[in-house]
Residue, then its C-alpha position, 0 to 999 in steps of 0.5 A: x046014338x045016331x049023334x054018336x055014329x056021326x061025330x065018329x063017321x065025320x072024325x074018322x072021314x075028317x082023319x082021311x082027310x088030314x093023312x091025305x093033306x100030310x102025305x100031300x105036303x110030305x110029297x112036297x117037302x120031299x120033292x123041296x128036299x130033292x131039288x135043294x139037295x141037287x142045288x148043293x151038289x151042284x153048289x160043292x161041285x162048282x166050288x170045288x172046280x173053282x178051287x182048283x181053278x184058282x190054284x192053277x191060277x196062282x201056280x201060273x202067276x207064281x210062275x210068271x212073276x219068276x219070268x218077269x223078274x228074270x226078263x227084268x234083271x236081263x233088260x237091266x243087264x243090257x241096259x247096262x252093257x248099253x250104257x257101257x258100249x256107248x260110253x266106250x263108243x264115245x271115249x273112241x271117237x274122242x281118241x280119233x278126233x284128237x288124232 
């Protein structure tokens, strides 16, 4: 009988061991899941200010292409009216040497 009383004292004793071993490791895994859980907030809350980083980033190019085609179509304008002006500037000097 005294057998009997050990091997039941030592799995009753080895039981409390374990629990305290799986509320050890849950605790742990817990804490893991916490700050793994904080990392993905932090993950999403940076995509998410990225996001709409990037789309005033393409709302601001969008717009600087409109201001550049504009300068440019108004630097050929001048160019043109350059080209226009010294031609007639030539044509005129032309006429008064011939006078």
């Amino acid at each position: 009988m005294n057998n009997q009383n050990f091997q039941s004292d030592d799995a009753s004793g080895g039981t409390a061991d374990q629990d305290k071993d799986r509320a050890r490791h849950r605790s742990a895994i817990q804490r893991e899941m916490i700050m793994q859980e904080a990392d993905l907030r932090r993950s999403v809350n940076e995509k998410a200010k990225l996001e709409v980083e990037i789309r005033q980033l393409k709302n601001d190019e969008a717009h600087i292409k409109i201001s550049l085609q504009e300068r440019e179509a108004r630097l050929n304008r001048l160019a043109q009216d350059i080209s226009r002006a010294e031609a007639e500037m030539k044509e005129l000097k032309k006429k008064l040497n011939v006078l």
